[in-house]
C-alpha positions as CSV (number, residue, x, y, z in Angstrom):
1,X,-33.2,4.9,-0.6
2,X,-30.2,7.1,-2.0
3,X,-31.0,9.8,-4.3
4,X,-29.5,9.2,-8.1
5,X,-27.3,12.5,-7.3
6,X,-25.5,11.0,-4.6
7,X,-24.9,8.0,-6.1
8,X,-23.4,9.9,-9.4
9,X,-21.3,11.6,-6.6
10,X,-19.7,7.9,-5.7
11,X,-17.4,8.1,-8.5
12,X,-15.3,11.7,-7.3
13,X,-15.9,11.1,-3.5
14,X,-14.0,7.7,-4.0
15,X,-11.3,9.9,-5.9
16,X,-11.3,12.2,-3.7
17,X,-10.7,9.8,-0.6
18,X,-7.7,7.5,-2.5
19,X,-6.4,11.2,-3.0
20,X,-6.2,12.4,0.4
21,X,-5.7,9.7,2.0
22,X,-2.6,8.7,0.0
23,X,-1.1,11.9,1.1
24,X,-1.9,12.4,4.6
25,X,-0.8,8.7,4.7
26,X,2.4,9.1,3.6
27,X,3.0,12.2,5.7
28,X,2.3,10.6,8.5
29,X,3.8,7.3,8.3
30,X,6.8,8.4,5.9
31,X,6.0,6.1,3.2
32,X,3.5,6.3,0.5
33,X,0.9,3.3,0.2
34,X,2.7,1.9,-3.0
35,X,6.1,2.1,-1.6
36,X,4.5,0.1,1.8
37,X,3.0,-2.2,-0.2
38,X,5.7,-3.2,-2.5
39,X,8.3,-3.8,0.9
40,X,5.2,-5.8,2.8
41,X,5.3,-8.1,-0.4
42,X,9.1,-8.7,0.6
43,X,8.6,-9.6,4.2
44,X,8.0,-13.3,2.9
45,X,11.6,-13.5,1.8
46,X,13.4,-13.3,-1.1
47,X,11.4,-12.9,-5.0
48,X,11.8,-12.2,-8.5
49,X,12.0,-8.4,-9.4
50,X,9.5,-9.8,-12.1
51,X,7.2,-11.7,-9.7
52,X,6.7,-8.6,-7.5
53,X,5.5,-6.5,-10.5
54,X,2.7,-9.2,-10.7
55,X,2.0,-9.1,-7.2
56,X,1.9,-5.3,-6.6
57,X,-0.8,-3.3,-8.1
58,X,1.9,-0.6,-9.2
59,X,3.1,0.0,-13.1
60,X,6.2,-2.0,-14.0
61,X,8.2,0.9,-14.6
62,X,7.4,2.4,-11.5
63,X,8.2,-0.5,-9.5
64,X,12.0,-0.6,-10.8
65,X,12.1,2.7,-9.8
66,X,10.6,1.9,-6.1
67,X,13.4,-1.1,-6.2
68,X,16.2,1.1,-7.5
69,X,15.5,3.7,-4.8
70,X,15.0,1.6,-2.2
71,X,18.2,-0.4,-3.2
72,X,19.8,3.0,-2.7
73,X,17.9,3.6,0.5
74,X,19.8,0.3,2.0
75,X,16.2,-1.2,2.5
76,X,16.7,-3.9,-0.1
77,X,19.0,-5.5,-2.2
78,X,18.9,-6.9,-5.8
79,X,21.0,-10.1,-7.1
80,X,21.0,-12.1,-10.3
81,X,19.7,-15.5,-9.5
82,X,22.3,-18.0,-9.5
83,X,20.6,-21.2,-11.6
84,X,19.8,-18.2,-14.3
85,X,21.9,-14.7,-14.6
86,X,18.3,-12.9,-16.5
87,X,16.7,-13.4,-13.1
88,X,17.2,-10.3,-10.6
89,X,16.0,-11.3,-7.0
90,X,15.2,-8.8,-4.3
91,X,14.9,-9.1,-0.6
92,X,14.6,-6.6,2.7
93,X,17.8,-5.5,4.2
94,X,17.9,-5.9,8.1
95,X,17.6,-2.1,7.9
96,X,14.2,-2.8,5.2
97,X,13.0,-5.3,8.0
98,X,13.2,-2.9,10.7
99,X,11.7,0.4,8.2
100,X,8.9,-1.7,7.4
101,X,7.7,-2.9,11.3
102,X,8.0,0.8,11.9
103,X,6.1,1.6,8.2
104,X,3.7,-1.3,9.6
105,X,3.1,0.3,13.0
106,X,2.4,4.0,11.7
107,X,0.2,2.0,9.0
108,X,-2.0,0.6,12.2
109,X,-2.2,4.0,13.9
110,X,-3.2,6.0,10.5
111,X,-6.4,3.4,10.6
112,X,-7.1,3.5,14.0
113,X,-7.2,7.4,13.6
114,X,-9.3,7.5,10.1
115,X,-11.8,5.2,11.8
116,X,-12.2,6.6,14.8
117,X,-15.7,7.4,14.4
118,X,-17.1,4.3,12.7
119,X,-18.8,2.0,14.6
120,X,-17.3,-1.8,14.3
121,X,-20.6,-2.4,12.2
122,X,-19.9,0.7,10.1
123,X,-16.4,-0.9,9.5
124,X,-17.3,-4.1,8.4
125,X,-20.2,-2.8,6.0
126,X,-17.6,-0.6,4.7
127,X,-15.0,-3.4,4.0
128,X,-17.9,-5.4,2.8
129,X,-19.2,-2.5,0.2
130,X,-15.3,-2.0,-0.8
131,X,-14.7,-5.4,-1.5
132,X,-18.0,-6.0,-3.4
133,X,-16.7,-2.9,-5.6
134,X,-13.6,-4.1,-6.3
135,X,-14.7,-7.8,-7.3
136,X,-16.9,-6.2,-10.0
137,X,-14.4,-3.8,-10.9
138,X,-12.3,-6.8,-11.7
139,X,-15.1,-8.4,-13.2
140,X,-16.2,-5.3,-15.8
141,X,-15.0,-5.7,-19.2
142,X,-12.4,-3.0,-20.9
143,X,-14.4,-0.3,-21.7
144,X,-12.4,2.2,-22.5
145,X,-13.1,3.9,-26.1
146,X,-10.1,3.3,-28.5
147,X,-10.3,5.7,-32.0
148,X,-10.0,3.3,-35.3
């Protein structure tokens, strides 16, 4: 059985592992995770600027600034929908097609190399604990303290 002190532990070492590996991920495959997944959400084709805020799990306002970057970038493009002017769509460039099979590939070699010393069982209890934590964070009820 695991002692109650590494359990408490849980908490900061998952911090501490979205931390780094956020940043050593986006030094190696020149593109943080947010940016990556934002662009692999438009490799289905065209959307809604508003339909890929719910379908990222990135703030609103920072995904308008992703787009409006990556607009400048020449990896995507934004238009107003022609059936209703309020509607911006965006879609992958042929130069955002080819940045993210490249942002893909690096993706895939990043993993290989972080689990390098699991064993194929270790990996799939890990995906398996993962998953299980984020259902039931999902699931957990707002508990955050307001002041009245």
């Amino acid at each position: 059985m695991i002692s109650r002190c590494h359990t408490d532990d849980l908490l900061y070492l998952l911090l501490h592992l979205n931390k780094h590996i956020a940043t050593r991920f986006e030094r190696c495959a020149g593109v943080s995770p947010n940016r990556l997944e934002l662009l692999c959400k438009l490799t289905g084709g065209q959307i809604s600027q508003s339909d890929l805020q719910k379908a990222v799990s990135i703030d609103p306002a920072a995904v308008t600034r992703h787009v409006q970057q990556l607009e400048a970038e020449g990896i995507l493009q934004r238009t107003r929908c022609e059936s209703d002017n309020r509607i911006t769509l965006v879609q992958l460039t042929e130069e955002g097609k080819d940045k993210v099979a490249m942002f893909k590939a690096e993706k895939d070699r990043f993993l290989e190399e972080l689990q390098v010393d699991l064993t194929e069982s270790e990996r799939l209890g890990l995906i398996q604990a993962l998953q299980k934590l984020n259902n039931q964070i999902h699931r957990m009820k707002d508990t955050s303290k307001t002041n009245s």
